[in-house]
N, C-alpha and C positions, 0 to 999 in steps of 0.2 A: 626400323630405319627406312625412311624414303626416297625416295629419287632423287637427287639435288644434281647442281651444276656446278665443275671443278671450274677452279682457282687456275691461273695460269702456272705458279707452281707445281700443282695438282697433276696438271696436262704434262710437264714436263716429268714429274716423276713417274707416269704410268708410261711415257713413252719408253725412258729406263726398264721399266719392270716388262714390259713388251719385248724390249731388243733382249731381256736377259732370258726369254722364252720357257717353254712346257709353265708357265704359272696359269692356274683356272682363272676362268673372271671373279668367282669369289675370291679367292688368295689375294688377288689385287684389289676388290672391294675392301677384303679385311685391312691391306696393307693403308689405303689412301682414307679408311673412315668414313665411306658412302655404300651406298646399295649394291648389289650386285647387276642390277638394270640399269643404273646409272655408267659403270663400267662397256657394259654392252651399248648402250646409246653412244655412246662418246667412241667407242673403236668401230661403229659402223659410221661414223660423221666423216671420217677422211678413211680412205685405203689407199695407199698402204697408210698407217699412222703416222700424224706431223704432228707435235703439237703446238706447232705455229700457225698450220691453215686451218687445225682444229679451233685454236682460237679466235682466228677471223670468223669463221664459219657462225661460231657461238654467240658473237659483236653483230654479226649481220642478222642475227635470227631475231638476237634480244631490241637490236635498232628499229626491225620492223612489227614490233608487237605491237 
């Protein structure tokens, strides 16, 4: 499994599985169906986690490719 980039659903379920705390970034990798890198990139893009400016963030990055 490789790196990929969450769905804006995606961003709101992990923000859940965040607020419901002690889960690894694997555990939430397993939960959402992406990599466990993929989990780490995305919870260091915003601190504390939004995943509303998480996904401006992700809009602004892909705009500027």
């Amino acid at each position: 499994m490789g790196t990929s980039t969450l769905s804006r659903f995606q961003r709101g379920a992990l923000a859940q599985l965040v607020n419901e705390g002690n889960r690894s970034y694997q555990v939430m990798a397993d939960a959402l169906g992406v990599a466990k890198a993929t989990i780490s990139y995305e919870l260091d893009r915003v601190k504390p986690y939004d995943p509303e400016l998480a996904q401006q963030d992700a809009d602004r990055k892909r705009r500027n490719c």
